[in-house]
C-alpha positions as CSV (number, residue, x, y, z in Angstrom):
1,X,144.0,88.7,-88.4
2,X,146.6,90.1,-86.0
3,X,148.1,87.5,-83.4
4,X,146.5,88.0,-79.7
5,X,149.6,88.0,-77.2
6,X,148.1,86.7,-73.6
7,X,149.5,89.2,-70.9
8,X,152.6,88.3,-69.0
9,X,152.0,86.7,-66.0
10,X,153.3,88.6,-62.8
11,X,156.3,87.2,-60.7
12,X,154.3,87.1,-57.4
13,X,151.2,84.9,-59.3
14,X,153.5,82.5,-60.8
15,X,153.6,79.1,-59.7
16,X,157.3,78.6,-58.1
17,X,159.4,75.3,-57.3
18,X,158.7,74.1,-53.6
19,X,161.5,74.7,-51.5
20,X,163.2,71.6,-50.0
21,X,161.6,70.3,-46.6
22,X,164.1,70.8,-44.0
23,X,164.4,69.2,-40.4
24,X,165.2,70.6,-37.3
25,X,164.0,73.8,-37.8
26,X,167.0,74.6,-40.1
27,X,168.7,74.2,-43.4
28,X,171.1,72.7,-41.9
29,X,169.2,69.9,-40.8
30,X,168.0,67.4,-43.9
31,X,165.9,64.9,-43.6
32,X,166.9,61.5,-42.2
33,X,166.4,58.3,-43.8
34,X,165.7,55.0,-42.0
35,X,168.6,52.9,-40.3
36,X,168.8,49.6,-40.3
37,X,169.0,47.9,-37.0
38,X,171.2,44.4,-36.8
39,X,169.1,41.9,-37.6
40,X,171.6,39.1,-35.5
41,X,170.3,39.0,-32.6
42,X,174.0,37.9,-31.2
43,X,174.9,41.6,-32.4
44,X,176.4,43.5,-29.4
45,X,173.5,46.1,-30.1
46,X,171.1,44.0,-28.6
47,X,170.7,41.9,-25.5
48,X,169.0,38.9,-25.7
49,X,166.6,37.7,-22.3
50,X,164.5,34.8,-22.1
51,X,162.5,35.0,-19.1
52,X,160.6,31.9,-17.0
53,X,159.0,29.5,-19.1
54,X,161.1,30.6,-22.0
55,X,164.1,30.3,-20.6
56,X,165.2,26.4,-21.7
57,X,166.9,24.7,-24.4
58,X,163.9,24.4,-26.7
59,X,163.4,28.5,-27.2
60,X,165.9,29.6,-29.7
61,X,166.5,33.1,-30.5
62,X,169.1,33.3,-33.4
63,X,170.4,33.9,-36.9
64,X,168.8,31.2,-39.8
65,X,168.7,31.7,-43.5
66,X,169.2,35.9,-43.0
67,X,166.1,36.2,-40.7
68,X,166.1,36.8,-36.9
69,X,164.3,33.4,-36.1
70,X,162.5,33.3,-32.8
71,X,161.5,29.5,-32.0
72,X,159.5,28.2,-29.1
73,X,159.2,24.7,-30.1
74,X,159.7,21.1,-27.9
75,X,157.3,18.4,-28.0
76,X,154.5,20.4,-25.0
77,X,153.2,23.6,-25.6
78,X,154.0,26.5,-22.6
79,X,152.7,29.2,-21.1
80,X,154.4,32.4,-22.6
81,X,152.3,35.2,-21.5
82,X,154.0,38.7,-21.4
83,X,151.7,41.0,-19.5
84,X,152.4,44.1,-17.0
85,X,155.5,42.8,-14.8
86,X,154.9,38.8,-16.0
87,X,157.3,37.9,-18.6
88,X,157.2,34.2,-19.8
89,X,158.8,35.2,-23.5
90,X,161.5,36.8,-25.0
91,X,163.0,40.4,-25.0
92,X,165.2,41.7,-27.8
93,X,166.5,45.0,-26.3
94,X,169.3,47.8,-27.4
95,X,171.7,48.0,-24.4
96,X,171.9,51.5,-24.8
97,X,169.2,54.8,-23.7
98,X,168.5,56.8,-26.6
99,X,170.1,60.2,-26.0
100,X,167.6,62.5,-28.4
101,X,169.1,65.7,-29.0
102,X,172.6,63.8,-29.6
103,X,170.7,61.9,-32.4
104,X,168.8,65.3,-33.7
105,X,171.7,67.4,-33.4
106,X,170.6,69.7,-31.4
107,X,172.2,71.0,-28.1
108,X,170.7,70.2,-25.0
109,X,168.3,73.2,-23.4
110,X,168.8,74.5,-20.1
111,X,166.6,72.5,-17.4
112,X,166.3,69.0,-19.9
113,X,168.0,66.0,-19.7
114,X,169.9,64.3,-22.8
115,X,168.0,61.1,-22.3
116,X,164.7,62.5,-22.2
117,X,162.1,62.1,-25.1
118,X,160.2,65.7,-26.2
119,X,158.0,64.3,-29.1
120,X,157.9,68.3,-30.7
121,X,161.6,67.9,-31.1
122,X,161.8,64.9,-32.8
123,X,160.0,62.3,-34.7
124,X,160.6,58.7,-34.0
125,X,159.3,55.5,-35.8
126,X,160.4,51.7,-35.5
127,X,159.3,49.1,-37.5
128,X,159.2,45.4,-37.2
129,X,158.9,43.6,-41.0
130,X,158.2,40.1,-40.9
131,X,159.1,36.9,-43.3
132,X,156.0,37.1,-46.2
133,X,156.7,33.3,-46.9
134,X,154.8,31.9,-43.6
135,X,153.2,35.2,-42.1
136,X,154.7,36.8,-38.8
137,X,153.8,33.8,-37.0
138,X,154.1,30.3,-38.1
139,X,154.6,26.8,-36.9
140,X,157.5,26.3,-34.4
141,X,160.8,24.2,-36.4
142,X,159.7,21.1,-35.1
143,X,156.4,21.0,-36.2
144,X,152.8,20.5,-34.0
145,X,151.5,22.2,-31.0
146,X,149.0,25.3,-31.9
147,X,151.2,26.9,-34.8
148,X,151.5,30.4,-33.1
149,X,148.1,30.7,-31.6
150,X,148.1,33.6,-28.8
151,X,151.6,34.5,-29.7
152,X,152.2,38.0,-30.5
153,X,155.5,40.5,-31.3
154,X,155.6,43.6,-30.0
155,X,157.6,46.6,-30.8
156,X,158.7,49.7,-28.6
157,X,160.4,51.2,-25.8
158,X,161.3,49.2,-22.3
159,X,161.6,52.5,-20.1
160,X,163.7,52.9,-16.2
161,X,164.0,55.5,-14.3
162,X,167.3,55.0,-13.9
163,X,170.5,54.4,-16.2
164,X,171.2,50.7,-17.2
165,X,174.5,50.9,-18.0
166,X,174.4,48.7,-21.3
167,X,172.6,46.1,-19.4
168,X,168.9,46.7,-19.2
169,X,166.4,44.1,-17.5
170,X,163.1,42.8,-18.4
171,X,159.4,42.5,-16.7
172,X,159.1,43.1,-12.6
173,X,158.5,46.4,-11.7
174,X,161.7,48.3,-12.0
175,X,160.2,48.8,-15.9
176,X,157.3,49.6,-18.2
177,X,157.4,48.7,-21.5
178,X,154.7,49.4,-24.6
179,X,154.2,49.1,-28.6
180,X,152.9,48.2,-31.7
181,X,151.7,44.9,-31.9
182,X,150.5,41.4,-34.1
183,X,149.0,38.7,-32.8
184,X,148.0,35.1,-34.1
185,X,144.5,34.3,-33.3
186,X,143.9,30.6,-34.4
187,X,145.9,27.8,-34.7
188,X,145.5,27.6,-38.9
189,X,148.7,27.7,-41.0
190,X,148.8,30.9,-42.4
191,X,149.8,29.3,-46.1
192,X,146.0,27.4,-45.8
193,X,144.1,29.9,-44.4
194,X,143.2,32.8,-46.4
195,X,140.9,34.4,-43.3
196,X,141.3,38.3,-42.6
197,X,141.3,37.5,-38.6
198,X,143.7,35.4,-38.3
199,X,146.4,38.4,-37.4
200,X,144.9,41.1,-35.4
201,X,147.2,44.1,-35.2
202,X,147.2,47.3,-32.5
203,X,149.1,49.0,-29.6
204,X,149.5,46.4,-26.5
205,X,151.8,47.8,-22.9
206,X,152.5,47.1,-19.3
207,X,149.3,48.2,-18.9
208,X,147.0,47.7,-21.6
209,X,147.3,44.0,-22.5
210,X,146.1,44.6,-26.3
211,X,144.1,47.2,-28.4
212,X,143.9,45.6,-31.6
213,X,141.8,45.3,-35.2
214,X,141.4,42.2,-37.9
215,X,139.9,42.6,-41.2
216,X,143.5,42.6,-43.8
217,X,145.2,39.4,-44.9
218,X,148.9,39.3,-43.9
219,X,151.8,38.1,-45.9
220,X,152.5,34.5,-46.0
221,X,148.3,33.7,-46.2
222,X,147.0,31.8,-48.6
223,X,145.7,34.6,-51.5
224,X,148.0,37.3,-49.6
225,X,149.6,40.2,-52.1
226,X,151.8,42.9,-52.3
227,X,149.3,45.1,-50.7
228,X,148.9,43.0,-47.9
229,X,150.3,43.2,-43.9
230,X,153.7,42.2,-43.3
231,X,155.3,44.6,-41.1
232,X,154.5,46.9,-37.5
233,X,155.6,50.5,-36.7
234,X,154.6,52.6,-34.4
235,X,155.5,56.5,-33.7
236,X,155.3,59.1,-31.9
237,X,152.4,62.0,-32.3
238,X,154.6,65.1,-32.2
239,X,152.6,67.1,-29.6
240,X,151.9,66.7,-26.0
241,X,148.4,65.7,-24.2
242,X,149.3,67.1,-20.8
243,X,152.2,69.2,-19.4
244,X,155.2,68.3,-18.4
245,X,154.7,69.1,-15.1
246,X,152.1,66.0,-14.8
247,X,154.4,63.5,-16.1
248,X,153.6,64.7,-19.6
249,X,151.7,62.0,-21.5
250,X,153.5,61.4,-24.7
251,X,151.0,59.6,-27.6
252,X,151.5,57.3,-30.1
253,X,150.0,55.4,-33.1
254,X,150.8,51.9,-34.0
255,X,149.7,49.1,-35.8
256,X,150.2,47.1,-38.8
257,X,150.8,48.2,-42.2
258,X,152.4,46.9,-45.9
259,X,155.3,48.4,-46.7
260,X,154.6,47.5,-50.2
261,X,151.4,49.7,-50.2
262,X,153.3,53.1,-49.2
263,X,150.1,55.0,-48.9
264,X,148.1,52.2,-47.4
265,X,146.1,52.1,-44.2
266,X,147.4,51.4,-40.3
267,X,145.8,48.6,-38.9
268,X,144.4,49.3,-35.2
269,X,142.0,50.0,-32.9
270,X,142.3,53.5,-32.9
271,X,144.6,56.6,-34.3
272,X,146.4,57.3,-30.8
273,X,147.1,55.8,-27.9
274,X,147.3,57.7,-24.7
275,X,147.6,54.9,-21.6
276,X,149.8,55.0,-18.3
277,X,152.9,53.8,-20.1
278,X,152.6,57.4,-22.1
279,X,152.7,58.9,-18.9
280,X,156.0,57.1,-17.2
281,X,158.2,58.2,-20.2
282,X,158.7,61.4,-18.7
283,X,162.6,61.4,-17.7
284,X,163.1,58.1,-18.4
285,X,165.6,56.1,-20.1
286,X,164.7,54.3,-23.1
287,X,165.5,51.6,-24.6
288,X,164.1,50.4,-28.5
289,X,162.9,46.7,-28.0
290,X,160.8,44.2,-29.1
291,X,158.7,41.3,-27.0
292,X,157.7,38.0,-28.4
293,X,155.3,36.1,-26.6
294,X,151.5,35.2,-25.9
295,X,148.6,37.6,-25.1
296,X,147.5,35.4,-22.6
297,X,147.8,32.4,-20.4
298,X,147.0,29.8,-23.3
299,X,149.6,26.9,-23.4
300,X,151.0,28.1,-27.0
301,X,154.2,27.0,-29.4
302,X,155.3,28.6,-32.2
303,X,158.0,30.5,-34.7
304,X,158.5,34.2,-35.8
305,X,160.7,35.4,-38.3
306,X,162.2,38.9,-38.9
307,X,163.3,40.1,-42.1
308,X,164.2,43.9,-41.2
309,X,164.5,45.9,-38.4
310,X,165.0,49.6,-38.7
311,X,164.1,53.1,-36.9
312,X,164.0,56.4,-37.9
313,X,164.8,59.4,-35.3
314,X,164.0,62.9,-37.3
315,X,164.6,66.1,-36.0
316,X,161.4,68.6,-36.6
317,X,160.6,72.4,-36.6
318,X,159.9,73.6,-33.2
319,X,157.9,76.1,-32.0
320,X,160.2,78.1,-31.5
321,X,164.2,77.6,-32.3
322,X,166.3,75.4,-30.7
């Protein structure tokens, strides 16, 4: 029986390579990978504020055993709360503004500023990952008190209208500030508690004093795995929700997530956020930073320990060339 050859397949219905992904709306443009930010806080990246109650001999903000250890110990617990203009905790903050088309490579256009964030040019992330042998937030060094309960760590931009010259503040009114956030809601240690609401995760700001969701264990529980919480991010959505012209309200999403589970869910309230911080970016100067202090007024003590910080500023098509 003779041999039935299959017709050749044309060129055009063939099933090709997928070009490489570029950034920028170039070639020349490739994709950007994470970079590390100093995890000492001494670095000369950061500035290092402890504000009001915070701001004694018993709050330590340092270097220990490669993790940047924030400790609110003493024998009494304090109030700590970081809320709209009151600051009681500690701000970790880069000196310097981001300038966004320097860090996209892309030339500023006529009528914008160099400082100012457009979230179609560029997509930003920072993420926060925490120590996965006690959880994000753990008993303070010297032991007692509530074991972290009301604290929280937050991670974002502090924003001014004005240039800080490598020396930005913290709380008043002269700056908003907003992020991705955990909090500790119990006094359990995290090792003995195996309870999915002990960390609640979301998007907190000057404005909003906490959106947040429970339901996932976080690193450092009792039962806790791979697949579990131990780090938050949040990014920008890469489109606007209102024009420029009316202050321009730029989203995000935030929350907490496992960086071992790469495909995993973000734990928060909701997808995007869209407050009044989102509206005072326009034009501003900002600054990547991170808070660490309670939710509310609650007399609290307590420790956090960072493993990694890094952030990820990648340049994206636009809709039209830049």
């Amino acid at each position: 029986m003779a041999r039935s050859i299959p017709p050749a397949t044309p060129p055009q219905s063939r099933t090709m390579p997928p070009k490489k992904p570029t950034g920028g709306g170039g070639d020349s443009d490739p994709y950007k990978n994470w970079v590390e930010l100093p995890i000492d806080p001494a670095d000369d990246y950061w500035k290092v504020i402890k504000s009001g109650n915070a701001n004694t001999s018993d709050t330590t903000v340092d270097l220990d055993n490669g993790h940047m250890r924030i400790d609110f110990a003493g024998s009494t617990n304090k109030q700590l709360r970081i809320q709209g203009s009151q600051n009681n905790g500690v701000t970790i903050v880069k000196k310097t503004h981001i300038n966004w088309w320097a860090e996209a490579g892309l030339d500023v256009p006529s009528g914008k500023t160099a400082y100012g964030l457009q979230p179609e040019m560029v997509q930003w992330k920072i993420e926060v990952q925490f120590d996965q042998t006690n959880g994000p937030i753990s008993t303070a060094s010297g032991g007692g008190g509530t074991n972290g309960n009301k604290l929280s760590v937050c991670v974002g931009f502090q924003a001014f209208p004005d240039d800080q010259s490598g020396d930005p503040t913290t709380g008043g009114t002269d700056t908003t500030w907003g992020g991705a956030y955990v909090v500790k809601e119990g006094t359990a240690v995290p090792g003995s508690n195996n309870g999915p609401l002990l960390f609640r995760s979301g998007f907190r700001s000057y404005w909003t004093n906490g959106s947040s969701t429970g339901g996932k264990l976080w690193r450092g529980q009792n039962t806790s795995g791979v697949a579990d919480n131990d780090a938050i991010v949040l990014a920008t959505v890469p489109l606007r929700t209102s024009a420029e012209a009316s202050n321009g309200k730029i989203s995000f999403t935030g929350g907490g997530y496992s960086t071992g589970d790469p495909f995993g869910q973000l734990w928060s309230s909701t997808f995007a956020f869209n407050d009044t911080f989102c509206a005072t970016l326009q034009d501003h100067y900002l600054h990547p930073a991170i808070w660490i202090g309670a939710v509310d007024t609650s007399a609290t003590r307590g420790q956090i320990r960072i493993k990694r910080i890094r952030m990820l500023i990648q340049p994206l098509s636009n809709r039209e060339a830049l």
